[in-house]
VEXKOL-203637 format. One record per atom (N, C-alpha, C): residue number from 1; atom name; x, y, z. Coordinates in steps of 0.001 Angstrom, whole numbers, plus 500000, padded with zeros to 6 digits. Example, Ala and Ser with C-alpha at 12.3 -4.5 7.8 and 13.67 -1.06 7.14 Angstrom:
2
1:N:513190:494310:507800
1:CA:512300:495500:507800
1:C:513200:496700:507800
2:N:512850:497750:507080
2:CA:513670:498940:507140
2:C:512900:500030:507870
This chain:
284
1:N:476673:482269:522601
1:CA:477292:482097:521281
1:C:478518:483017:521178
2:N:479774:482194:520488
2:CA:480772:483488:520396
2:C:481042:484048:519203
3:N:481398:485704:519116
3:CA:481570:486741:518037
3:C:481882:486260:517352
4:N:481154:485595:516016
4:CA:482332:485435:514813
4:C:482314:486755:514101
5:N:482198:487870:514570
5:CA:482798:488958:513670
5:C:484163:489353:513465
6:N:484680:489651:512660
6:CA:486374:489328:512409
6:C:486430:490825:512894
7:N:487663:490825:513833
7:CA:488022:492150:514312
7:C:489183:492586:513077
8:N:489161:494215:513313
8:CA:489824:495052:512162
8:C:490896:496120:513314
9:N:492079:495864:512873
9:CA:492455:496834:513085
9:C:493063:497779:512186
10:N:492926:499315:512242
10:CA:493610:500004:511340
10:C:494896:500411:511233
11:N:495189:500797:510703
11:CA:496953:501147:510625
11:C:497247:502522:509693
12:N:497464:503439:509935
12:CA:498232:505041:509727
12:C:499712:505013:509753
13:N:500079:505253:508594
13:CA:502038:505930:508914
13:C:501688:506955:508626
14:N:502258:507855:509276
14:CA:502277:509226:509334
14:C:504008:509939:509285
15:N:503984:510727:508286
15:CA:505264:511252:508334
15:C:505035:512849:507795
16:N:505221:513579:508567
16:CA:504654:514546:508244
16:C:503494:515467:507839
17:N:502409:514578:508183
17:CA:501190:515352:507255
17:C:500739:515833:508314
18:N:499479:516503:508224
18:CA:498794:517813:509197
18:C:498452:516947:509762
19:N:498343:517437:510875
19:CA:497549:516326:512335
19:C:496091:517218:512259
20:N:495758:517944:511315
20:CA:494258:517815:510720
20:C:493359:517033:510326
21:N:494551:516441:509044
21:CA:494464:515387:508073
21:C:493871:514530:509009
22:N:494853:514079:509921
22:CA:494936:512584:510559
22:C:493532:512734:511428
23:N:493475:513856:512313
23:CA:492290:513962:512971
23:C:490487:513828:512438
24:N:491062:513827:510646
24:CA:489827:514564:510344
24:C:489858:512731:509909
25:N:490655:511663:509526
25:CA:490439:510310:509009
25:C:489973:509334:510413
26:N:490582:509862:512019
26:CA:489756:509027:512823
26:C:488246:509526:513049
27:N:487819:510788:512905
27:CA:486766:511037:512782
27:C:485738:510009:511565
28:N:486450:510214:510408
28:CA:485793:508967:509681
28:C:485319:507891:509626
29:N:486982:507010:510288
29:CA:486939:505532:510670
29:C:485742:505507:512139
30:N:485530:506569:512999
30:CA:484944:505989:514372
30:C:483424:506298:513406
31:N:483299:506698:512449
31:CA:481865:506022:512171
31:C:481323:505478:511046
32:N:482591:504667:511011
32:CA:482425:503297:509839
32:C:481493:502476:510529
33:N:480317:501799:509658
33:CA:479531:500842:510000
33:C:479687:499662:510918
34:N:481253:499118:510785
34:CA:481586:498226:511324
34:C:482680:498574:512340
35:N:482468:497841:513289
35:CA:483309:498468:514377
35:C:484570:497604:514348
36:N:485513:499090:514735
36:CA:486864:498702:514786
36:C:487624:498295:516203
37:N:488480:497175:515915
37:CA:489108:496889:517558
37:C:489950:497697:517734
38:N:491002:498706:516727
38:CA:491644:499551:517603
38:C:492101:500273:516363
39:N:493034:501759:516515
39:CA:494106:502327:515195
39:C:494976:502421:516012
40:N:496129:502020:514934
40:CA:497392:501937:515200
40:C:497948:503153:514341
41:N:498764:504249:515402
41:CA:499092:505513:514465
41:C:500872:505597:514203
42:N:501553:505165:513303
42:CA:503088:505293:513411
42:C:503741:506450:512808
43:N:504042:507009:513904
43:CA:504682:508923:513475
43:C:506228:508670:513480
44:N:506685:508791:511971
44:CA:507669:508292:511293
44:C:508288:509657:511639
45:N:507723:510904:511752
45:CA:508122:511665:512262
45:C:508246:512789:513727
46:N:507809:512020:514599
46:CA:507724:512844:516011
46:C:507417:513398:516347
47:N:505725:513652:515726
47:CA:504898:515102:515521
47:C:504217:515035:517553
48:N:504602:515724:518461
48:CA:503863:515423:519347
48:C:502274:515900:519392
49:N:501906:516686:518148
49:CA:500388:517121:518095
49:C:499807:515798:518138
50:N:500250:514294:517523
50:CA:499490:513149:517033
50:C:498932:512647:518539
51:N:499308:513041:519648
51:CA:499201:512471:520773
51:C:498170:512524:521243
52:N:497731:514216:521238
52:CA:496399:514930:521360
52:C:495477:514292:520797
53:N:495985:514398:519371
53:CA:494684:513767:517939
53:C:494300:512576:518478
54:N:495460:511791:519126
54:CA:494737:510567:519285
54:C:493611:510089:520640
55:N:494190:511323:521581
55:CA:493516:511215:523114
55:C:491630:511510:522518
56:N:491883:512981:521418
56:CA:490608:513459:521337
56:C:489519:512272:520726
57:N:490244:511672:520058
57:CA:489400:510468:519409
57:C:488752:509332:519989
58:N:487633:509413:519573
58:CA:486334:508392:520171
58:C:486717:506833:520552
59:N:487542:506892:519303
59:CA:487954:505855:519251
59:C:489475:504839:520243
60:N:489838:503792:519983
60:CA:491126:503331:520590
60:C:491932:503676:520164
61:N:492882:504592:520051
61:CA:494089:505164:519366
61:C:495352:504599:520171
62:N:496262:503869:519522
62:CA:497602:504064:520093
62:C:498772:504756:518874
63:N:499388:505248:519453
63:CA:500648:505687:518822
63:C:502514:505741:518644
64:N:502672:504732:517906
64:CA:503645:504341:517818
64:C:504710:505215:517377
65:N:505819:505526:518093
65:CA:506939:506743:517713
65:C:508130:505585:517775
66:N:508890:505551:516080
66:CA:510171:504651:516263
66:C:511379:505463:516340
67:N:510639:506999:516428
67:CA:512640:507353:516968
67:C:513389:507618:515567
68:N:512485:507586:514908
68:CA:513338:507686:513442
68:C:512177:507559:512287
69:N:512792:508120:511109
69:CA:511807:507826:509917
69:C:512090:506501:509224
70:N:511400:505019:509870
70:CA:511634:503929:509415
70:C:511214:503366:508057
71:N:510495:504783:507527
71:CA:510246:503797:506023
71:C:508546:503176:506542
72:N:507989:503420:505206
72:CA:506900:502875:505050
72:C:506175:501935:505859
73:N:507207:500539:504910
73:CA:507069:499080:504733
73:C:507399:498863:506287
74:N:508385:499472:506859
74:CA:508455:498531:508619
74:C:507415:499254:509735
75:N:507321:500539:509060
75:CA:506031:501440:510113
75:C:505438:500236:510219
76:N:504964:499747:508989
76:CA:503740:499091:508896
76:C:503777:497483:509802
77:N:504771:497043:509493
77:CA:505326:495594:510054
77:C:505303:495934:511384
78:N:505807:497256:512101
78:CA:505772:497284:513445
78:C:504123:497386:514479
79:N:503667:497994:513088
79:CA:502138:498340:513457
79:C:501126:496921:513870
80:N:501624:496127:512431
80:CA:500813:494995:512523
80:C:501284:494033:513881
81:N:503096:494475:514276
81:CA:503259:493084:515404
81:C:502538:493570:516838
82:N:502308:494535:516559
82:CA:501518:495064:518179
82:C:500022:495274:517793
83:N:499592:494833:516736
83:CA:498440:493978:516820
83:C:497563:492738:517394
84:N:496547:492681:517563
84:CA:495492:491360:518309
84:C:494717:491028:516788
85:N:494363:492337:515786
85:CA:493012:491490:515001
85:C:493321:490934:513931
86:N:491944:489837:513521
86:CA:492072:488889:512550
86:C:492477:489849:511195
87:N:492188:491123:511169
87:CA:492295:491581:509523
87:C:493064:492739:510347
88:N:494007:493470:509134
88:CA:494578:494955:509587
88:C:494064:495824:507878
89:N:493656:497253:508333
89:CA:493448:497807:507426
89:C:494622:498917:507014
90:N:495161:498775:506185
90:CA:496251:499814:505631
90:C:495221:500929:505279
91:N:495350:502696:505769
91:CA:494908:503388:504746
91:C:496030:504365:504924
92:N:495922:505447:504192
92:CA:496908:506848:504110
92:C:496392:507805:504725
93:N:496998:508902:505590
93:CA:496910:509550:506537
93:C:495693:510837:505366
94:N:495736:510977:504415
94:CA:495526:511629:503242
94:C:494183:511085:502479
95:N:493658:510142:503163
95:CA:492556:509400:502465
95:C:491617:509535:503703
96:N:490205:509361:502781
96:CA:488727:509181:503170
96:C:488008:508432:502785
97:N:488082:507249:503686
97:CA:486979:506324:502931
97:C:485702:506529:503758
98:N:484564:505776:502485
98:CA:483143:506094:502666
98:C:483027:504927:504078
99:N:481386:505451:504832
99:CA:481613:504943:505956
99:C:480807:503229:505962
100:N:481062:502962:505116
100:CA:480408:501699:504769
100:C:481964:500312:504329
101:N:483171:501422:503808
101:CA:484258:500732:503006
101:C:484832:499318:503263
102:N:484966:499394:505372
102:CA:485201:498238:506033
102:C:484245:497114:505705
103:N:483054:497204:505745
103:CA:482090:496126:505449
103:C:482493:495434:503885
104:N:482012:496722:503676
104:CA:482220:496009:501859
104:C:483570:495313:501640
105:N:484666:495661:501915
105:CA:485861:495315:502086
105:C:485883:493709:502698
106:N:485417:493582:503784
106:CA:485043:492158:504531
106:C:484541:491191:503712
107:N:483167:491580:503824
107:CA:482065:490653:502761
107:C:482760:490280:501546
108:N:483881:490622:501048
108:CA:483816:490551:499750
108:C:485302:489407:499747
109:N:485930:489316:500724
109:CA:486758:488109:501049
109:C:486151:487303:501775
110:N:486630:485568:500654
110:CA:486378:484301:501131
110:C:487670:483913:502041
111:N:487735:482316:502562
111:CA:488677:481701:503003
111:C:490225:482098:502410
112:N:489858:482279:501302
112:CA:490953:481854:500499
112:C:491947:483302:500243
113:N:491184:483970:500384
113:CA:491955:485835:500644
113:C:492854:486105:501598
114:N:494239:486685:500800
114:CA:494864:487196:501938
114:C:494589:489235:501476
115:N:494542:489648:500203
115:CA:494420:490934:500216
115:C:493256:491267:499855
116:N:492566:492565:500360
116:CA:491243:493005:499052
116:C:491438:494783:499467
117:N:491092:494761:498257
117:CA:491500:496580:497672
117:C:489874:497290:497649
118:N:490594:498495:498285
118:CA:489264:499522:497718
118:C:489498:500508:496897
119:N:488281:500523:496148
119:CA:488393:501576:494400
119:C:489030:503012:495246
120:N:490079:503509:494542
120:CA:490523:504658:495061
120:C:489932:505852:493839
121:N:489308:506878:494243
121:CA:488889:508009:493599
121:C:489586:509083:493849
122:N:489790:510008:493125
122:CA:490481:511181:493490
122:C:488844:512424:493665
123:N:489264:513457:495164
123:CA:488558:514450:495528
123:C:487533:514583:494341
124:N:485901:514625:495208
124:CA:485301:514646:494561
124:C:484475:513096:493822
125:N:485075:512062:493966
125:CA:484614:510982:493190
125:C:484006:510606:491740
126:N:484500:511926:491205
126:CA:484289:511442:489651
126:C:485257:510837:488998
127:N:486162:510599:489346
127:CA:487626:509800:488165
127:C:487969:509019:489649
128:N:488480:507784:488804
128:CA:489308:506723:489427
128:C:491160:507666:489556
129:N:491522:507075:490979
129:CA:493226:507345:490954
129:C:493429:506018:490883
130:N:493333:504866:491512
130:CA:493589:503604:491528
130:C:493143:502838:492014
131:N:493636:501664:492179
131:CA:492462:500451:492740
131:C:493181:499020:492008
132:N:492463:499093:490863
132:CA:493078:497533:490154
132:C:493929:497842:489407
133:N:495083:498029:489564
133:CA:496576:498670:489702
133:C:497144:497066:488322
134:N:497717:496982:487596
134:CA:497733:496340:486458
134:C:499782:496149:486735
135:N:499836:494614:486541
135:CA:501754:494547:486648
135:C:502157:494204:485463
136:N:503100:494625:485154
136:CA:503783:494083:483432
136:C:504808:493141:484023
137:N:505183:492506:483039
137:CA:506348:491450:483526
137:C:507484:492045:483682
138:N:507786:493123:483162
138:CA:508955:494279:483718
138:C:509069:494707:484910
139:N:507710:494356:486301
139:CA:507992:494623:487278
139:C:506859:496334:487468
140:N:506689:497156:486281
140:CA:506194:497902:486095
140:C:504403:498320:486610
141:N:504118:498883:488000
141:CA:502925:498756:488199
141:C:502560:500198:488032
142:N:501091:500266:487618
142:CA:500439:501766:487744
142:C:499134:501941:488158
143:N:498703:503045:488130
143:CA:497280:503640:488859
143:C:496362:502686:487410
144:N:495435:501451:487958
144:CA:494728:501047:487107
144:C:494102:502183:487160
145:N:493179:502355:485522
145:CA:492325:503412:485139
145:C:492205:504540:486051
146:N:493535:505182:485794
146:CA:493932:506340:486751
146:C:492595:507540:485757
147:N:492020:508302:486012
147:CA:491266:509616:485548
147:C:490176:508844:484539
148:N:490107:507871:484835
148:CA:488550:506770:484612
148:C:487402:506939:485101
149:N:486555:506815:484180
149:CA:485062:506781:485772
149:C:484895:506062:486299
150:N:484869:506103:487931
150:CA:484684:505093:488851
150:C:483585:503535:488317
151:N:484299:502227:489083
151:CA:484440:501185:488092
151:C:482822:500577:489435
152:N:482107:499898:488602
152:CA:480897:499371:489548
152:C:480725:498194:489288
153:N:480807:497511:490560
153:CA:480971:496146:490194
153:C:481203:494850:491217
154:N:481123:493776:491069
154:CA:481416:492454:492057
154:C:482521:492524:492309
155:N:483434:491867:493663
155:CA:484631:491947:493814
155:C:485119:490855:492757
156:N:486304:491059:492236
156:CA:487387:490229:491446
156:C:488710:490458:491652
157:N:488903:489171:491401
157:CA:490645:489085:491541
157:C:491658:489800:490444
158:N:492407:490309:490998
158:CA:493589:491665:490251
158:C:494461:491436:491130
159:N:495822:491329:489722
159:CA:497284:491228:490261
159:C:497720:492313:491233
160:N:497395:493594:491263
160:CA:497839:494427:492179
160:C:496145:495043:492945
161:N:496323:495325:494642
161:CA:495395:496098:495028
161:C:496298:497369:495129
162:N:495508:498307:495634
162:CA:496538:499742:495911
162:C:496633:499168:497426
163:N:497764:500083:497807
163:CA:498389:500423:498643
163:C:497392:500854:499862
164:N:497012:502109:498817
164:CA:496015:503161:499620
164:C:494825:503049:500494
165:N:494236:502033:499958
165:CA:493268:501163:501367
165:C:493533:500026:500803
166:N:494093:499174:501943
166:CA:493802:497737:501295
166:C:493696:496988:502865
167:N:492780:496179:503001
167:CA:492651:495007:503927
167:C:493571:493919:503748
168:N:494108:493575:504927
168:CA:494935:492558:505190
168:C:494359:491412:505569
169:N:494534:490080:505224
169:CA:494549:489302:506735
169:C:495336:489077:507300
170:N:495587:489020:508847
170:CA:496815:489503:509642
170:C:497590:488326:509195
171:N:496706:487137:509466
171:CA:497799:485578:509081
171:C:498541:485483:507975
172:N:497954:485787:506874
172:CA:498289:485903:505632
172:C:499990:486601:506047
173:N:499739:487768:506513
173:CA:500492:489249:506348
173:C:501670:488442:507258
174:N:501363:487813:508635
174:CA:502689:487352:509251
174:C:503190:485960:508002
175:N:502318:485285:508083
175:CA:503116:484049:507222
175:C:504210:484318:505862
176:N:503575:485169:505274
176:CA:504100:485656:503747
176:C:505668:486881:504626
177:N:505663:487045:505878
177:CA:506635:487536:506338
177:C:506607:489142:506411
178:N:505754:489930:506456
178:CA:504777:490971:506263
178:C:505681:492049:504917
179:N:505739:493231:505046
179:CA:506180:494189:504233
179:C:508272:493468:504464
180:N:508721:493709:503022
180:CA:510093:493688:503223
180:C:510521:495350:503457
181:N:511028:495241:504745
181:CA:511656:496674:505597
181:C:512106:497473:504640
182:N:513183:496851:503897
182:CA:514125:497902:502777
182:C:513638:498048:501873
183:N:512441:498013:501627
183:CA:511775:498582:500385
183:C:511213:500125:501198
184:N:511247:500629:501983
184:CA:510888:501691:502571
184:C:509979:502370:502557
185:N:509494:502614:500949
185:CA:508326:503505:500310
185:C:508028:503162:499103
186:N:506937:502645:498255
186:CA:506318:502279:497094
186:C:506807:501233:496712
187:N:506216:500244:495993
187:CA:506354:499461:495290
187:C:505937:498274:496026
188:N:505759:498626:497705
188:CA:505467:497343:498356
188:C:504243:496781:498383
189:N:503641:497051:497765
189:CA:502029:496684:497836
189:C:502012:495746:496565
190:N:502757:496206:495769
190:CA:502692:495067:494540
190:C:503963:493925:495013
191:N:504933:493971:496060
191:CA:505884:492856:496469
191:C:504674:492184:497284
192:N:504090:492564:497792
192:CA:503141:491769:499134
192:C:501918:490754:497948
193:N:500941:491549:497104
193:CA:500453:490913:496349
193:C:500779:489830:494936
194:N:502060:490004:494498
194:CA:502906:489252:493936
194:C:503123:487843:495333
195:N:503503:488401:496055
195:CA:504039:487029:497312
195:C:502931:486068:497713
196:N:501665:487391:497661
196:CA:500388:486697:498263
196:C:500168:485467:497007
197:N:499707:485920:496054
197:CA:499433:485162:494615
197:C:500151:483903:494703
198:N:501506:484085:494760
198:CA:502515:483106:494527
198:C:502077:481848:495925
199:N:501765:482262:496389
199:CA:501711:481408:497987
199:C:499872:481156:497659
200:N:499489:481392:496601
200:CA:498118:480502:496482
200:C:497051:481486:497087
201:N:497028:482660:497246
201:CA:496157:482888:498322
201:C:495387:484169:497206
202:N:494178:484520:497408
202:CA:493864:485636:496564
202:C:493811:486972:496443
203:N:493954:487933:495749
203:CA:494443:489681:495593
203:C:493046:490040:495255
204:N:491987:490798:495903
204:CA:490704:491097:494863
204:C:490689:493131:495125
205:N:489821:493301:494276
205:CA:489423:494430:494335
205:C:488005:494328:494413
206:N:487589:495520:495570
206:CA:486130:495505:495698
206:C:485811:497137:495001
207:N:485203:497356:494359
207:CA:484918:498181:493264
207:C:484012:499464:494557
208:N:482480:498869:495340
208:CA:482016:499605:496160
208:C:482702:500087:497254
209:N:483834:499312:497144
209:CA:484282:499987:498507
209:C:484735:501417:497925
210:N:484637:502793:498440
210:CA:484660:503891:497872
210:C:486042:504523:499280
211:N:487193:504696:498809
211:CA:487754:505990:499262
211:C:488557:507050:498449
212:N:488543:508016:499289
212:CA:488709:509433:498605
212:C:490201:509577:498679
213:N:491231:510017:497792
213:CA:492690:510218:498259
213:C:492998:511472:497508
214:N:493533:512166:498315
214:CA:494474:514068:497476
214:C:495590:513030:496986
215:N:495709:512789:496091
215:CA:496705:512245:495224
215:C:497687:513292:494781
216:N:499152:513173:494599
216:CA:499253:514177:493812
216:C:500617:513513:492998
217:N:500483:513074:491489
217:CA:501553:512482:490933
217:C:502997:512475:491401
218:N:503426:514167:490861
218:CA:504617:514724:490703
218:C:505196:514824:492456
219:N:505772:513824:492718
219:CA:506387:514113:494429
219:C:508043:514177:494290
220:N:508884:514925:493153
220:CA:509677:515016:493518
220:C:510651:513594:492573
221:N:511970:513510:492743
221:CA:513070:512766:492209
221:C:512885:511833:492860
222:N:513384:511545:494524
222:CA:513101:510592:495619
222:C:512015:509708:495114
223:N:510677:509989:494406
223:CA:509779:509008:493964
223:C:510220:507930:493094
224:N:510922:508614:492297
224:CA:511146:507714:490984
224:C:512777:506972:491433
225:N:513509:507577:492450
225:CA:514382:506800:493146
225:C:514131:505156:493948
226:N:512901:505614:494364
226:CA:512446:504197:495259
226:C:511546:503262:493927
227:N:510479:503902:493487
227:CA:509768:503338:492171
227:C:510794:502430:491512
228:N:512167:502708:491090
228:CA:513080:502128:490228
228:C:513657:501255:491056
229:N:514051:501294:491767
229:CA:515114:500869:492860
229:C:514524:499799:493170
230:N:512735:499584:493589
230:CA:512403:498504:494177
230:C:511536:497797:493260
231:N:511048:498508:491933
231:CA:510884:497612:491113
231:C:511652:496667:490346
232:N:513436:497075:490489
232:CA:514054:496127:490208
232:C:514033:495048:491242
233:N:514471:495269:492199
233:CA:514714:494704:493552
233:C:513490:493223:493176
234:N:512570:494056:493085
234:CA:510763:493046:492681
234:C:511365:491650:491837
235:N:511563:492068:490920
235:CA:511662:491117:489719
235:C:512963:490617:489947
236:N:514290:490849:490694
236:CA:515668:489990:490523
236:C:514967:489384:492003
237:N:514457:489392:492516
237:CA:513815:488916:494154
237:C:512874:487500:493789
238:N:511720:487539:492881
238:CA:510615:486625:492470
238:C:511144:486017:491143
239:N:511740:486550:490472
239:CA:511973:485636:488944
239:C:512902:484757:489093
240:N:512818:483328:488448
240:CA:514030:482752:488677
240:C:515330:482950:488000
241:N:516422:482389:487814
241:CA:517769:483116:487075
241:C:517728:482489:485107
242:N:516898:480978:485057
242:CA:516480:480891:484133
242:C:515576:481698:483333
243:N:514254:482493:484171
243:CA:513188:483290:483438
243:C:514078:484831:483166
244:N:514928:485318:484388
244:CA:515989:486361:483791
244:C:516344:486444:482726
245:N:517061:485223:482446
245:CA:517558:485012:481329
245:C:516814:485065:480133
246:N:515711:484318:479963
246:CA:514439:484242:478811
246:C:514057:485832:478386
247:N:513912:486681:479893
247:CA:513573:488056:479301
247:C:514413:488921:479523
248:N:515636:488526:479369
248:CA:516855:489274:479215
248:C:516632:490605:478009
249:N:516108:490256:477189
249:CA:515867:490975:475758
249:C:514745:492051:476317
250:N:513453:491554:476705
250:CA:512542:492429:476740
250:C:513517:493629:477907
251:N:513723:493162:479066
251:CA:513982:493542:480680
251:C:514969:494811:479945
252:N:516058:494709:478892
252:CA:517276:495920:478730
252:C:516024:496712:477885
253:N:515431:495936:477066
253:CA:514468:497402:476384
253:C:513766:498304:476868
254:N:513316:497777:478067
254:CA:512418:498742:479445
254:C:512920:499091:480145
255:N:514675:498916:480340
255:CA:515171:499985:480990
255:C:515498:500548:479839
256:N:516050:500369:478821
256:CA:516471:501440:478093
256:C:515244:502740:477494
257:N:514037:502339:477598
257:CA:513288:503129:477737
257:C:513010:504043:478778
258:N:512442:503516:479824
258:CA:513039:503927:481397
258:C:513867:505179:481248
259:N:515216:504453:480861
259:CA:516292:505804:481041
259:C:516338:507108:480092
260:N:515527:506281:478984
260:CA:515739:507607:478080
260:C:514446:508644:478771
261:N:513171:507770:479147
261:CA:512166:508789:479653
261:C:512764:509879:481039
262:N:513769:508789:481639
262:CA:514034:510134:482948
262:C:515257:510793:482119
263:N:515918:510863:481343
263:CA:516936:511845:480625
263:C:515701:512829:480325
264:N:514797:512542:479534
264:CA:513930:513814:479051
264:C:513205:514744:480168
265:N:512887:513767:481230
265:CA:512334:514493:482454
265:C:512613:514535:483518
266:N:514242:515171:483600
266:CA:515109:515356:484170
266:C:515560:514656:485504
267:N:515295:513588:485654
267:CA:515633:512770:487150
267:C:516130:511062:486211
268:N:517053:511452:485419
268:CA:518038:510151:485197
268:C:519102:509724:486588
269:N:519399:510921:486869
269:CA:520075:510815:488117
269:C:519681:509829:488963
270:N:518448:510097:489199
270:CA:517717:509171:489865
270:C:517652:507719:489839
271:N:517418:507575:488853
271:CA:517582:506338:487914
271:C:518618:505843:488053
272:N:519434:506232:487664
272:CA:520977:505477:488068
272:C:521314:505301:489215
273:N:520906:506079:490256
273:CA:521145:505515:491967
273:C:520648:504595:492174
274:N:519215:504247:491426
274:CA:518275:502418:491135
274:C:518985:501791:491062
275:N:519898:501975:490105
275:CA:520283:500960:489470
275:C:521866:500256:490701
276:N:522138:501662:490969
276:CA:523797:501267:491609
276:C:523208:501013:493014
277:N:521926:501416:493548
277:CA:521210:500579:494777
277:C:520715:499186:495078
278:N:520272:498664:493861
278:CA:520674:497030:493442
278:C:521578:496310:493589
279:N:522519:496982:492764
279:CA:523980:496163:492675
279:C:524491:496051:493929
280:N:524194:497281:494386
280:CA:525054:497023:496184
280:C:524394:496150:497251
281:N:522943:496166:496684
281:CA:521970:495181:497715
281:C:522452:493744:497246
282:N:522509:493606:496007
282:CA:522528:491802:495472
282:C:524027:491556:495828
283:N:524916:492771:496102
283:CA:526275:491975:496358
283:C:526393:491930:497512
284:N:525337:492230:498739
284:CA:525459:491679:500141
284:C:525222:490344:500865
C-alpha cells in the first residue's frame, strides 16, 4: 500500500536572531508527533553559526544563504521552490509550537484548503498574540484577540491566518504564484490569504493548534514603513478601479486618520515614504 501521509516541509527565515533561538525550534519540530520530510533554513543574514545548528540537528536541515537580505516574502518563495512536500509549514525563528501543532494543523484541512493557521499565544500561554487576524476593507489587518484568553475550539474559516505558523499547501502556494517578493516584510500573509479566498480555496484557523511567540509590538519606524506601504500596495493590487472609486470617501478617512495617529507617535515620516513608495511602484 502507498503513504498517503502528506509530507511537511518546514520553512525558517532567519535574519539575525540567536542561533539559540533557531537551535532550540529544531529541537522542537524533531519531536513533533508527525514526521517531517525536511527544514528549510534561509539566513537572510550570513550567520555561519546556522550551519553547525543545522549539522547538530536530528533532523534534515538544509540551509539556504541568498547572499543578501532578500526580504521575507522571497526567503520564503525560494524556500518553498527547493521543496518536494505536499504542505510547507511557515513558522518564525522566535516561535514554539506545541509538539502535537503539525497534526492538528493537517487534520483540520479538507480538499478544499489552501491555508490553516495556528492560535498564536504569547510566553507562557495565557493571552492570545494572534491567530484569527480580522481585515477591514481599508486593507487594515491586526493581532485577532491580541491579550485574549486563548480561543478553544473546531477549525473555522477566517479572512486572515497569522503569518507566524501557518501551513501551506505547496500547490495552492505555487498556483496563487507564492509570496509577492516586494512586499519584503509584513502584510504578506494577509496578500496570500486575500489571493487564496479570491481563487475559491479556504483560510481556516485551528484554535488547538498551540504555538508560543516572544512577540514584541514596538519594532521600530521600518515596521510601520512596510505595514503602510504594503497595505496600500494590498488594496490598489485586489480592488477594482470602480470599487476604488465607491470607497474613495471611506479609504481618505483612514488615511487621514492613519496620518494623524503617526504625527502623534512620531513616525509620520514613515508614513509618507508609504505613501511616495506606492506612487513610484504604480508608476512602473
Amino acid at each position: 500500500m502507498p503513504n498517503l501521509t502528506p509530507s511537511i516541509s518546514v520553512v525558517v527565515v532567519v535574519f539575525r536572531h540567536p542561533a539559540s533561538s533557531v537551535a532550540h525550534l529544531l529541537n522542537v519540530l524533531a519531536n513533533q508527533t508527525t514526521m517531517l520530510n525536511e527544514v528549510i533554513v534561509v539566513d537572510n543574514a550570513g550567520d555561519m553559526e546556522l550551519g553547525r545548528v543545522a549539522r547538530e540537528s536530528s533532523l534534515k536541515v538544509r540551509v539556504i544563504n541568498p547572499g543578501a537580505n532578500v526580504g521575507y516574502a522571497q526567503a520564503c518563495n525560494l524556500a518553498v521552490a527547493a521543496s518536494t512536500s505536499d504542505w510547507v509549514f511557515f513558522v518564525n525563528p522566535d516561535a514554539v509550537p506545541a509538539l502535537d501543532v503539525l497534526k492538528i494543523l493537517l487534520d483540520a484541512a479538507d480538499e478544499s484548503t489552501a491555508l490553516v493557521g495556528a492560535q498564536i499565544l504569547l510566553p507562557g500561554g495565557e493571552m492570545v498574540n494572534a491567530g484569527d487576524n480580522p481585515l477591514h476593507i481599508s486593507g487594515i489587518s491586526w493581532s485577532g484577540r491580541y491579550l485574549e484568553q486563548p480561543e478553544h475550539g473546531s477549525p473555522r474559516d477566517v479572512a486572515v491566518a497569522s503569518g507566524t505558523a501557518l501551513l501551506v499547501r505547496r500547490a495552492d502556494f505555487n498556483e496563487l504564484g507564492g509570496y509577492h517578493p516586494d512586499y519584503f516584510m509584513y502584510h504578506d500573509d494577509v496578500d496570500l490569504a486575500w489571493r487564496s479566498r479570491m481563487a475559491g480555496r479556504r483560510v481556516l484557523l485551528a484554535p488547538r493548534a498551540i504555538v508560543l511567540h516572544e512577540y514584541e509590538f514596538d519594532k521600530g519606524g521600518y515596521k510601520w514603513f512596510w505595514l503602510e506601504r504594503n497595505r496600500l500596495w494590498t488594496i490598489l493590487s485586489h480592488y477594482e478601479a470602480k470599487t476604488l472609486i465607491l470607497l474613495a470617501p471611506l479609504l481618505t478617512v483612514v488615511e487621514l486618520a492613519i496620518l494623524g495617529q503617526s504625527v502623534r507617535e512620531g513616525w509620520w515620516r514613515e508614513k509618507v515614504r508609504g505613501w511616495v513608495a506606492v506612487a513610484n511602484a504604480r508608476g512602473d
